[in-house]
GUTOR-521241 format. One record per atom (N, C-alpha, C): atom name; residue in three letters; x, y, z; residue number from 1. Coordinates in steps of 0.2 Angstrom, whole numbers, always signed. Atoms other than C-alpha are relative to their C-alpha. Example, Ala and Ser with C-alpha at 12.3 -4.5 7.8 and 13.67 -1.06 7.14 Angstrom:
BEGIN
   atom   rest      xx      yy      zz    nr
      N    ALA      +4      -6      +0     1
     CA    ALA     +62     -22     +39     1
      C    ALA      +4      +6      +0     1
      N    SER      -4      -6      -1     2
     CA    SER     +68      -5     +36     2
      C    SER      -4      +5      +3     2
END
This chain:
BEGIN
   atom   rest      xx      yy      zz    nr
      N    UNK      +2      +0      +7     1
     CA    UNK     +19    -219    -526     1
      C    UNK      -1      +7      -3     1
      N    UNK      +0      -7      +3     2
     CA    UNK     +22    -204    -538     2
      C    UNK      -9      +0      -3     2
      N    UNK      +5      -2      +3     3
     CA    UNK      +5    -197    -543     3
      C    UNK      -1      +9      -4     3
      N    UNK      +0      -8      +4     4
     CA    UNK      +1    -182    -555     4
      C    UNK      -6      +0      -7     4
      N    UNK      +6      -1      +4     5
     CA    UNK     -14    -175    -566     5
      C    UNK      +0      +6      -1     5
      N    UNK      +3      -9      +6     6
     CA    UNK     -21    -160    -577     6
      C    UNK      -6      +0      +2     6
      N    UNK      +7      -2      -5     7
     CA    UNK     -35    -151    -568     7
      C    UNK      -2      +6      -4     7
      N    UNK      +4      -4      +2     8
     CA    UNK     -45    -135    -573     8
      C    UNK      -4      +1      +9     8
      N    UNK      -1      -3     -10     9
     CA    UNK     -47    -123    -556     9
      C    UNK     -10      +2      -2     9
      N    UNK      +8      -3      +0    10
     CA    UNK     -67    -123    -555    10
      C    UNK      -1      +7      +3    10
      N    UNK      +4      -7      -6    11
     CA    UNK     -70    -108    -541    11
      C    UNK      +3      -2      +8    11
      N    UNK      -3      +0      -8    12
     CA    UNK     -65    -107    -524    12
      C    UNK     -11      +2      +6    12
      N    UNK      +7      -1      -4    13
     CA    UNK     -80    -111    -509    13
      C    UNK      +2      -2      +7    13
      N    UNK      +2      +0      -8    14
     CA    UNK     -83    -118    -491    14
      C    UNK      -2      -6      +3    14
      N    UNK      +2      +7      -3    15
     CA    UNK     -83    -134    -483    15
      C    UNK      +0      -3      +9    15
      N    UNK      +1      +3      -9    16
     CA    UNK     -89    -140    -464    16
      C    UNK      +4      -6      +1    16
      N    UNK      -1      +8      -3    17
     CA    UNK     -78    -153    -456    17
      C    UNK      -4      -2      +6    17
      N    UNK      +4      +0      -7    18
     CA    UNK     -85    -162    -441    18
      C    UNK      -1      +3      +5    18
      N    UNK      +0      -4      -4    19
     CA    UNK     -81    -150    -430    19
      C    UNK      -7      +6      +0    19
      N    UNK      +1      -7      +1    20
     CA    UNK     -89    -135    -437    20
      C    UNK      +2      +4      -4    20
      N    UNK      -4      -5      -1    21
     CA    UNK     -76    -126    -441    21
      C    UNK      +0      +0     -10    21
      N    UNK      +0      -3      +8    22
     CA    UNK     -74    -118    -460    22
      C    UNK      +6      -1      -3    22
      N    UNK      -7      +0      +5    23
     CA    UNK     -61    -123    -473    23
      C    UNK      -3      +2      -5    23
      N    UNK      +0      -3      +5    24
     CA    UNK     -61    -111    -487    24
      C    UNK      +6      -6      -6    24
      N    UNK      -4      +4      +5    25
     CA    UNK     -56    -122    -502    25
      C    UNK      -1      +2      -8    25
      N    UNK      -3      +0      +7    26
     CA    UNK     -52    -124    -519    26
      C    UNK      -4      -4      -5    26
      N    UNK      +0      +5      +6    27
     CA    UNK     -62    -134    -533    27
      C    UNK      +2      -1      -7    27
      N    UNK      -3      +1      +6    28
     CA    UNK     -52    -142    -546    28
      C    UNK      -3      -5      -3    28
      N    UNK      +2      +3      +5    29
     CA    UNK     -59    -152    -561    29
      C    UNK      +7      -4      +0    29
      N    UNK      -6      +3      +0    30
     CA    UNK     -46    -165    -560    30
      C    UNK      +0      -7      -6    30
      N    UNK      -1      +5      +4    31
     CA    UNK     -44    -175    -576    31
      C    UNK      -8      -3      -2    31
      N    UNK      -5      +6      +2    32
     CA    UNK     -49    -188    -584    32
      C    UNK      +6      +2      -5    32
      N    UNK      -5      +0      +2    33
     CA    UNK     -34    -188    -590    33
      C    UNK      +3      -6      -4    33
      N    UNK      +2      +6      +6    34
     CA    UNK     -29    -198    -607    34
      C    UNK     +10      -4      +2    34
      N    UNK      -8      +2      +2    35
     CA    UNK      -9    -207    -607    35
      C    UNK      +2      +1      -7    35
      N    UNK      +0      +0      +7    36
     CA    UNK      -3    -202    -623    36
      C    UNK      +7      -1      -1    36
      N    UNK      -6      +1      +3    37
     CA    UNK     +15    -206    -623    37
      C    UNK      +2      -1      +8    37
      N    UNK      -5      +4      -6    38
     CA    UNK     +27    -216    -610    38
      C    UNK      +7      -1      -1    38
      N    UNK      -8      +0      +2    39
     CA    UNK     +46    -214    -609    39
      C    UNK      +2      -4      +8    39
      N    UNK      -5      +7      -5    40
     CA    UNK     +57    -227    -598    40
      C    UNK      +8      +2      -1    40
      N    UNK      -8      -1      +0    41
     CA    UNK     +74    -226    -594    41
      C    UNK      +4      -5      -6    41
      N    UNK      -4      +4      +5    42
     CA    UNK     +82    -240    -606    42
      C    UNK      -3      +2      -5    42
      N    UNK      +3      -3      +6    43
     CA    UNK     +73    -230    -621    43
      C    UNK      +2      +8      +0    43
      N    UNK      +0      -8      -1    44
     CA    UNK     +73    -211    -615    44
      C    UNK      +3      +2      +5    44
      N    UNK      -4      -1      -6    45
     CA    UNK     +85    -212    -599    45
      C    UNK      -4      +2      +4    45
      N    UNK      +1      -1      -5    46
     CA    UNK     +72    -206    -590    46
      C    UNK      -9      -3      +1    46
      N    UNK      +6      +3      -3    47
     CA    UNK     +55    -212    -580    47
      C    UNK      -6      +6      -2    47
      N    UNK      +4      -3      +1    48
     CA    UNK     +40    -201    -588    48
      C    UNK      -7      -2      -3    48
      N    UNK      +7      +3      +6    49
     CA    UNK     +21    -202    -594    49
      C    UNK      -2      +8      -4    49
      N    UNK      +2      -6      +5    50
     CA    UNK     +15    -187    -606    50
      C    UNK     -10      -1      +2    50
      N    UNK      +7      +1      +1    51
     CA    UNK      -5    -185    -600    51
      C    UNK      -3      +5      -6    51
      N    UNK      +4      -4      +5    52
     CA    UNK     -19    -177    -612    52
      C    UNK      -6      +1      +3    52
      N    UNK      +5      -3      -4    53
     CA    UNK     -33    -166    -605    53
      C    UNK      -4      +3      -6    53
      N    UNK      +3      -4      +3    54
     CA    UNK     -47    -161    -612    54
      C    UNK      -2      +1      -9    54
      N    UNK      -1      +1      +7    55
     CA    UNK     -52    -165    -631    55
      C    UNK      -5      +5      -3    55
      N    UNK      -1      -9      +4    56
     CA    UNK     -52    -152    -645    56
      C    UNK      -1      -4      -7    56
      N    UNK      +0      +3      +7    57
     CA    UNK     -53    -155    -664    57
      C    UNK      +5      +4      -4    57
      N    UNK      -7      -4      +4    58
     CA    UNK     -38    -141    -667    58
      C    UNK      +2      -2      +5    58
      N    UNK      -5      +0      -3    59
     CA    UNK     -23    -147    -665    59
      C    UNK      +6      +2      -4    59
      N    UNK      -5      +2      +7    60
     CA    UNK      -6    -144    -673    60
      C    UNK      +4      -7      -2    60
      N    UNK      -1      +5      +3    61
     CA    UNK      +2    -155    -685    61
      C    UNK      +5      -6      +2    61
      N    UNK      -5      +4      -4    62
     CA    UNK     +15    -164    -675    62
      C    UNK      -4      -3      +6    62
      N    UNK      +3      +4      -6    63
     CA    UNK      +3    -169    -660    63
      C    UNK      -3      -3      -3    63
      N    UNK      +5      +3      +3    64
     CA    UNK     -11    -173    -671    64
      C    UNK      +2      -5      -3    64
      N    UNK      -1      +6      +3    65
     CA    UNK      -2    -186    -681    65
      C    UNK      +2      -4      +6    65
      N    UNK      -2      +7      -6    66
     CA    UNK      +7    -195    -663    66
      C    UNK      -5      -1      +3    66
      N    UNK      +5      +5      -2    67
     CA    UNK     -10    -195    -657    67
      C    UNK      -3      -4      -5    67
      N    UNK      +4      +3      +6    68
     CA    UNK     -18    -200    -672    68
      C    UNK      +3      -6      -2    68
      N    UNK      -2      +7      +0    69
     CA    UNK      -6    -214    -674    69
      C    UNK      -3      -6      +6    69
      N    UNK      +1      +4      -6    70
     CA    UNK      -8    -220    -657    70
      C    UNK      -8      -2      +2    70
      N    UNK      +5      -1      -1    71
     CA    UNK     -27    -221    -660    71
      C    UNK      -2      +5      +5    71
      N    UNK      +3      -5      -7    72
     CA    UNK     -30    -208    -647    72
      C    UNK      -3      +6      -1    72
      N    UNK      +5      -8      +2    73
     CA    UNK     -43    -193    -646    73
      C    UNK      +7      +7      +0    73
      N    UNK      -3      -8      -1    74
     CA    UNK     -36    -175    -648    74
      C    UNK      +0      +2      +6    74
      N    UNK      +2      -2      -7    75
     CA    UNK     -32    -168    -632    75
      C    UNK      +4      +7      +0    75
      N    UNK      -3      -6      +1    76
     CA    UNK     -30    -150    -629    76
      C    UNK      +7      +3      +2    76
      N    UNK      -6      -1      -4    77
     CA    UNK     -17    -148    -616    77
      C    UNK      +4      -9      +1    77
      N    UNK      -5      +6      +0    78
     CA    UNK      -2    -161    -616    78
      C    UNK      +5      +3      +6    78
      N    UNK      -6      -4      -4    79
     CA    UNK      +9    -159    -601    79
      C    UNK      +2     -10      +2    79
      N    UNK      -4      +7      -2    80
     CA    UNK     +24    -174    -596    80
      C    UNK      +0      +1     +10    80
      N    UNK      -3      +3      -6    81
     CA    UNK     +27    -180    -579    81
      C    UNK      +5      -2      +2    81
      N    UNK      -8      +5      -3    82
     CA    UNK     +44    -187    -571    82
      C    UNK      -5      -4      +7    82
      N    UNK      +4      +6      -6    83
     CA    UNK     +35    -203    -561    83
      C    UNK      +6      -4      +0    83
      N    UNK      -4      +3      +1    84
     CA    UNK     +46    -214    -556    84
      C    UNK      -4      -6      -1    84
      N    UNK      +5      +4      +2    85
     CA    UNK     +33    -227    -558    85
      C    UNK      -5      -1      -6    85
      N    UNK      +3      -2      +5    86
     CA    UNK     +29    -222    -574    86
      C    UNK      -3      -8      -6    86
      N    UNK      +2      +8      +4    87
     CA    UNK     +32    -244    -581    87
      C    UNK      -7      -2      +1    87
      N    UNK      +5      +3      -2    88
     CA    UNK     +16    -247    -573    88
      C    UNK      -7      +4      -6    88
      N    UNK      +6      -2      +4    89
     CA    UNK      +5    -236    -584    89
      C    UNK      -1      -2      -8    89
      N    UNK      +0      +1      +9    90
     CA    UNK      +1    -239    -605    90
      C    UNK      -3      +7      -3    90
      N    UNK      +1      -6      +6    91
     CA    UNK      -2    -227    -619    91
      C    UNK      -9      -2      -1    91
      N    UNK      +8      +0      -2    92
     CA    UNK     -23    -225    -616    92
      C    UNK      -3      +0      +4    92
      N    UNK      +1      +0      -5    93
     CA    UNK     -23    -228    -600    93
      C    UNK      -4      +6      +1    93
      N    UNK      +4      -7      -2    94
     CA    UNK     -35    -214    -590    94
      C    UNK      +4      +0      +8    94
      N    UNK      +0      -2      -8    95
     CA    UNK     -31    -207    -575    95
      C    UNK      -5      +5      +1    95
      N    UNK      +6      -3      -3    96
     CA    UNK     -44    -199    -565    96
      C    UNK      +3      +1      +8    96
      N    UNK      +1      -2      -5    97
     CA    UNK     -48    -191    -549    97
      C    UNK      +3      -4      +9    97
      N    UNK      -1      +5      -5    98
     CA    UNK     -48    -205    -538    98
      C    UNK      +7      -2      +2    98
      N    UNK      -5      +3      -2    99
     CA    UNK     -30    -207    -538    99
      C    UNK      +4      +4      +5    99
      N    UNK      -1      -6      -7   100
     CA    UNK     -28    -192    -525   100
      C    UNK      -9      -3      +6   100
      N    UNK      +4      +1      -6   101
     CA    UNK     -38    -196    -506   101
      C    UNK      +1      +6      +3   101
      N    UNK      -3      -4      -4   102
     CA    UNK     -41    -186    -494   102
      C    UNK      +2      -1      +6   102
      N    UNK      -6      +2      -3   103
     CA    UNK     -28    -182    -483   103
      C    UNK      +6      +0      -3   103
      N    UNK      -6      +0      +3   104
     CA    UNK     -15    -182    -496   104
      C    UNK      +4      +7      +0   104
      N    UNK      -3      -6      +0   105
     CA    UNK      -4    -167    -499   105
      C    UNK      +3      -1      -8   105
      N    UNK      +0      +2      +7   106
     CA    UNK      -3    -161    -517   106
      C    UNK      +4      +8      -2   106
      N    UNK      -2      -5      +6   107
     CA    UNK      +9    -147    -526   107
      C    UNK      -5      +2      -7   107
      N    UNK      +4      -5      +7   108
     CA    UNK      -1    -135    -539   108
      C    UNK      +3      +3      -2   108
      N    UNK      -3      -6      +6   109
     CA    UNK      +7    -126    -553   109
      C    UNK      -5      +3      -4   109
      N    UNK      +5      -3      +7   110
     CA    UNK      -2    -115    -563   110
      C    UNK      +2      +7      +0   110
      N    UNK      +0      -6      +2   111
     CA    UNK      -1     -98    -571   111
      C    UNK      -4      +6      +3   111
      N    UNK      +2      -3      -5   112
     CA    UNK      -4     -83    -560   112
      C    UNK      -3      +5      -4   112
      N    UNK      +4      -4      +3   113
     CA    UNK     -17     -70    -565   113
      C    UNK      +5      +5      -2   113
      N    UNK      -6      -5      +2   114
     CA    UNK      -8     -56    -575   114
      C    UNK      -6      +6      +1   114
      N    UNK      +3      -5      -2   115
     CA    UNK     -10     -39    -570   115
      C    UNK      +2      +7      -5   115
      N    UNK      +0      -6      +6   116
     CA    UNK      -4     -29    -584   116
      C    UNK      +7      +3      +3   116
      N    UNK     -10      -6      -1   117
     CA    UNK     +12     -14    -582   117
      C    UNK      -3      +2      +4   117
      N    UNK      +1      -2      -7   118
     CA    UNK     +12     -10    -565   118
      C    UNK      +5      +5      +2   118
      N    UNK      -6      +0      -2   119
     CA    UNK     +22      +0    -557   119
      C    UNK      +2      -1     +10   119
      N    UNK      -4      +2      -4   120
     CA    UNK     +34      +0    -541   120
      C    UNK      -4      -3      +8   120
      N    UNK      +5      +1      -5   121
     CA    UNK     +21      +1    -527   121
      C    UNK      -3      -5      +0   121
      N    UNK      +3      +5      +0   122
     CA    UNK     +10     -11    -532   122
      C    UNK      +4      -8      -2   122
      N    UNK      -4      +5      +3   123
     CA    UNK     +22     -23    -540   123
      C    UNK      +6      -4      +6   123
      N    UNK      -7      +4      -4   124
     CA    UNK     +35     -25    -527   124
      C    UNK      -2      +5      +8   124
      N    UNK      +0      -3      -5   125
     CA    UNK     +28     -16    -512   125
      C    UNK      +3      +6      +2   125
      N    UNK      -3      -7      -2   126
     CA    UNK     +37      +0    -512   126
      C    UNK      -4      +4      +5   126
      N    UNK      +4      -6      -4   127
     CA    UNK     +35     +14    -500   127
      C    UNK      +0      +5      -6   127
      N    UNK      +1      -8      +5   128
     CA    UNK     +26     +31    -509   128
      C    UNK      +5      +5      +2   128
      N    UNK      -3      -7      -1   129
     CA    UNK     +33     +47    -508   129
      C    UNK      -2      +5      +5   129
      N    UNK      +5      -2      -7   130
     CA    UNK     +29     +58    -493   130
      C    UNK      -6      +8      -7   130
      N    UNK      +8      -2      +2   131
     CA    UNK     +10     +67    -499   131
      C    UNK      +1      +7      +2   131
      N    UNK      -3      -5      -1   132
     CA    UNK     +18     +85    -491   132
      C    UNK      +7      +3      +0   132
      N    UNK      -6      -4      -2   133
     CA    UNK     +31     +97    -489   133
      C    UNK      +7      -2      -9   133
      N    UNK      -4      +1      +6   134
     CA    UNK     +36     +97    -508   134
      C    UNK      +2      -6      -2   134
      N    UNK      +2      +9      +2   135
     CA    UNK     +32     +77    -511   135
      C    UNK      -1      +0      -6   135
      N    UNK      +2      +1      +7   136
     CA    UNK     +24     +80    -528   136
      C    UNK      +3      +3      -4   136
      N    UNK      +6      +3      +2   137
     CA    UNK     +17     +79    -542   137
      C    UNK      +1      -7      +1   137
      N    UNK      -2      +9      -1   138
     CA    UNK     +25     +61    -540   138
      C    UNK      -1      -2      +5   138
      N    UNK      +0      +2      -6   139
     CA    UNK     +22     +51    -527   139
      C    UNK      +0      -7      +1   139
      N    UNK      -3      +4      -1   140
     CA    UNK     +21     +34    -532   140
      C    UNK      +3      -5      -5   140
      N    UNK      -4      +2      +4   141
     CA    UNK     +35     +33    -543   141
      C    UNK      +7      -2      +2   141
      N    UNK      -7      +1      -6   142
     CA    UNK     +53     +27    -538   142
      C    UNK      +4      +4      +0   142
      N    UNK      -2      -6      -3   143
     CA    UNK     +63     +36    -528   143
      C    UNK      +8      +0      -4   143
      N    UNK      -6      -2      +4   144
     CA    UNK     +82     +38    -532   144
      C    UNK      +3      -7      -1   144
      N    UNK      -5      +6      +3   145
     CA    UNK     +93     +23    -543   145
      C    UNK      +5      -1      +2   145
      N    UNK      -6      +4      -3   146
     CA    UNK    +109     +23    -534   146
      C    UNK      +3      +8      +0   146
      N    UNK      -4      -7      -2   147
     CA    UNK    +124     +35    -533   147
      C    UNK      -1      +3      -9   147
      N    UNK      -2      -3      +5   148
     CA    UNK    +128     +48    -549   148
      C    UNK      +6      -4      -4   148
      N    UNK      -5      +3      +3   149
     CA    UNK    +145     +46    -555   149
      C    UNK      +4      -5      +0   149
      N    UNK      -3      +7      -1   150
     CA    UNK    +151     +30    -548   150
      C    UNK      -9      -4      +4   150
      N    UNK      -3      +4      +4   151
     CA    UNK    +146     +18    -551   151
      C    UNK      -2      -1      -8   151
      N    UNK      +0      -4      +4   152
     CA    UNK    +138     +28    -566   152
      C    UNK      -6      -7      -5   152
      N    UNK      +5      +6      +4   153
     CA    UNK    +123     +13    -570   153
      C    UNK      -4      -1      +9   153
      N    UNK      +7      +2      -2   154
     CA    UNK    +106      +4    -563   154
      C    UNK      +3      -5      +5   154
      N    UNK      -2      +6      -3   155
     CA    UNK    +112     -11    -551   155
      C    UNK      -5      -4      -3   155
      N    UNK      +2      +4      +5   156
     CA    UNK    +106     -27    -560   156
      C    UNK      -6      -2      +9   156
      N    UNK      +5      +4      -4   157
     CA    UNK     +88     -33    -549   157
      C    UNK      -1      +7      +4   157
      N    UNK      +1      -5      -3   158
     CA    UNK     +85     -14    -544   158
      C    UNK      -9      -3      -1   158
      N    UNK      +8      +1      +3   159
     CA    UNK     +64     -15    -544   159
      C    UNK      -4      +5      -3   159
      N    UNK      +3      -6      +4   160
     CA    UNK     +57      -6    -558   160
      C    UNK      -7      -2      +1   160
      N    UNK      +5      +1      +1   161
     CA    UNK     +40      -6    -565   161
      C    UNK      +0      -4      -4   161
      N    UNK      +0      +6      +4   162
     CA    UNK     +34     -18    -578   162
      C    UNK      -7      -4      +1   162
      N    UNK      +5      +4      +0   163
     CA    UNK     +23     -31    -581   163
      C    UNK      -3      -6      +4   163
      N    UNK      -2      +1      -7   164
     CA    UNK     +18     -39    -565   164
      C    UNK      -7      -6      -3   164
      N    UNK      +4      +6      -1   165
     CA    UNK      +7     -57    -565   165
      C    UNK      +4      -4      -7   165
      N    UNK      -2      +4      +4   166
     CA    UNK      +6     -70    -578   166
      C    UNK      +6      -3      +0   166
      N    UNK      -7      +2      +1   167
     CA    UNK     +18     -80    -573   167
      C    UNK      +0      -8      +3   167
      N    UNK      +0      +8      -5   168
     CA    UNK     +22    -100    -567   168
      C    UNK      +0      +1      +9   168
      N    UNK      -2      -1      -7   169
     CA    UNK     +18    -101    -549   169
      C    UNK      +0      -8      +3   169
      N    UNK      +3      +4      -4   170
     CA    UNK     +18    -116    -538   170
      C    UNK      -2      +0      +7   170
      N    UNK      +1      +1      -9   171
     CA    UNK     +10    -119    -520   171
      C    UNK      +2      -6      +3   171
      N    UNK      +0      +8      -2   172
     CA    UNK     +15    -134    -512   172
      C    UNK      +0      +2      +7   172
      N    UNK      +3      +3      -6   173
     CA    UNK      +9    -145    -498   173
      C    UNK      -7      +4      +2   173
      N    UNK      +7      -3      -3   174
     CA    UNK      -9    -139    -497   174
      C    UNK      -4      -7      -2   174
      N    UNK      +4      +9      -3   175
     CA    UNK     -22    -154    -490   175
      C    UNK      -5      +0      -7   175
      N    UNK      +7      +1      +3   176
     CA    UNK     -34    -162    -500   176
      C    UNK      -6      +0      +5   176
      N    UNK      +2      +0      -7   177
     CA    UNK     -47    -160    -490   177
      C    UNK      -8      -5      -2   177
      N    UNK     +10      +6      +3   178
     CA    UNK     -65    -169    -501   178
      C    UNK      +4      -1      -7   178
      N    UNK      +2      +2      +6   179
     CA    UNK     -64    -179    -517   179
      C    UNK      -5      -4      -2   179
      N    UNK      +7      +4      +4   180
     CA    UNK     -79    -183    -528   180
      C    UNK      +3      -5      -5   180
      N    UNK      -3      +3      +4   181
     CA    UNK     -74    -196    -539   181
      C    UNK      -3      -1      -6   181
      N    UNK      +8      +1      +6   182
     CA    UNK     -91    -197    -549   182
      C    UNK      +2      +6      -6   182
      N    UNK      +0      -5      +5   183
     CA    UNK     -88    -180    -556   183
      C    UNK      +8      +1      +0   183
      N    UNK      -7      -2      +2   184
     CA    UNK     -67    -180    -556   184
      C    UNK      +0      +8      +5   184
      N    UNK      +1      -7      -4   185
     CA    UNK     -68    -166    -543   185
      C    UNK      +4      +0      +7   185
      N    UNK      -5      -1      -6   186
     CA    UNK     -52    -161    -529   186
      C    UNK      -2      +6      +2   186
      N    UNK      -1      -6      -6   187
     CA    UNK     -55    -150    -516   187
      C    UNK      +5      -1      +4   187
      N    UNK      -6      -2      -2   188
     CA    UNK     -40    -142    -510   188
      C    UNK      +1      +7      +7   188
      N    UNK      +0      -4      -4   189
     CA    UNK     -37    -132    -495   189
      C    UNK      +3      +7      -3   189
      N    UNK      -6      -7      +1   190
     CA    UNK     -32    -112    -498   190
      C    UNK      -1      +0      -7   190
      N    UNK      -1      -4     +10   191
     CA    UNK     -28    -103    -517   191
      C    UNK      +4      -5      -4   191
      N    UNK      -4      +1      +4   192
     CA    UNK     -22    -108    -531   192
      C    UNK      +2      +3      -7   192
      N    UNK      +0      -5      +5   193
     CA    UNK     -16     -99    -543   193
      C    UNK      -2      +1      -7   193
      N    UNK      +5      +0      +6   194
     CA    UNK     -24     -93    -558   194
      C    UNK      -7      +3      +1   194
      N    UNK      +8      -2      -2   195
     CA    UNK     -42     -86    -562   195
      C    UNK      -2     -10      -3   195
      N    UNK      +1      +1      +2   196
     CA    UNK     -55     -96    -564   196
      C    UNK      +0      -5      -9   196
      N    UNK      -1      +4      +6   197
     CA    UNK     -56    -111    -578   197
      C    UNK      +9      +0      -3   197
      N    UNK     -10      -1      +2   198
     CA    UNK     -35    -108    -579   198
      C    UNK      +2      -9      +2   198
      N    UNK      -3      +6      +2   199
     CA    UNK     -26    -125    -582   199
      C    UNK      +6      +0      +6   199
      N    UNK      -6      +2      -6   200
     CA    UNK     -17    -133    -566   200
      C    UNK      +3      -6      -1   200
      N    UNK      -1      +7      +2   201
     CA    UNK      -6    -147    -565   201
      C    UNK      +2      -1     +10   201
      N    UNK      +0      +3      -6   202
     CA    UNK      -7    -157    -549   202
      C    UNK      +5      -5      +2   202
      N    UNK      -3      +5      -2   203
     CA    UNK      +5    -169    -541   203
      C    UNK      +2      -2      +8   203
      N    UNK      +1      +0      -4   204
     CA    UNK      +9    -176    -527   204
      C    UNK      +8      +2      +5   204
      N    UNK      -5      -5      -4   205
     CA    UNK     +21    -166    -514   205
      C    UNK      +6      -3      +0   205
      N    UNK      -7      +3      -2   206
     CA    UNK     +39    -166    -513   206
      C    UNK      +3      +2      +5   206
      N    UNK      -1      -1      -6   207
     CA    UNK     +41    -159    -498   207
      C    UNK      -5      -2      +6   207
      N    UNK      +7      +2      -6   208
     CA    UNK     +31    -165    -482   208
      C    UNK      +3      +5      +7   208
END
């Protein structure tokens, strides 16, 4: 069964299995999540639910009248789903926490901390410039671009500097490892991307 929710990345901490042993994990605020909109194949060709996270009282003017017909709250973040089970749900349905156990395995997307204009070394690893024997002033700048007159340009995917983070990331196949249900709360083995309170979306893995 396809499963998938809208989270908010609490904090990262520290959970004991029975063993003893330490699993550094993940807490994510995992829904409630509203159904705001259902597409089906014989309507939209394809199998999807639209959840709503989070209620707000600014919205723009195109969401706020399809919710507001649909009787439904405001919700801040709207993200769609591909479920192929998606007949089974209605428009106000909630999804919650509880629809992930532990033990499951769950793909995380979310937007990766930005790190501003960086450049070569920190951004892509580069090696610096040697520190002696007429090395500087520069050191960790990049080294040479290619040949001179031929081929007389940059090769396309050389690694410059630039603006390094903020970006879509996914992690897949990381365990569930506790869910609270009372409080909508997944704990997740390992990182996930993003700072604190950043908006994830959760589903269940496409790879095992």
């Amino acid at each position: 069964m396809d499963k998938a929710i809208i989270g908010r990345k609490v904090g990262m901490t520290q959970i004991f299995d029975e063993t003893g042993r330490v699993i550094p994990v993940t807490v994510i605020e995992a829904g409630p999540c509203v159904v705001v909109q259902k597409k089906i194949p014989e309507k939209d060709g394809y199998s999807a639910v639209q959840l709503g996270f989070m209620e707000t009282s600014r919205l723009n003017k195109p969401d706020r009248g399809r919710l507001q017909k649909a009787d439904l709250p405001l919700m801040r973040r709207l993200k769609e789903f591909k479920l192929a089970d998606a007949e089974k749900y209605n428009v106000g349905d909630q999804v919650k926490a509880g629809i992930f156990a532990a033990g499951d395995r769950v793909d995380i997307t979310g937007v990766s901390k930005g790190k501003g204009y960086q450049g070569v070394v920190k951004r892509w690893g580069a090696a610096r410039g040697r520190m002696s024997h007429g090395g500087g002033p520069v050191h960790r700048h990049q080294g040479s671009m290619g040949a001179n007159s031929s081929p007389s340009r940059v090769f396309k995917g050389k690694i410059m500097p630039g603006h390094m983070g903020a970006e879509q990331v996914t992690v897949l196949n990381l365990d569930v490892v506790k869910v609270d249900e009372e409080r909508n709360l997944v704990a997740v083995r390992g990182a996930v991307p993003g700072p604190r309170n950043a908006i994830v979306w959760l589903r269940n893995t496409v790879k095992n």
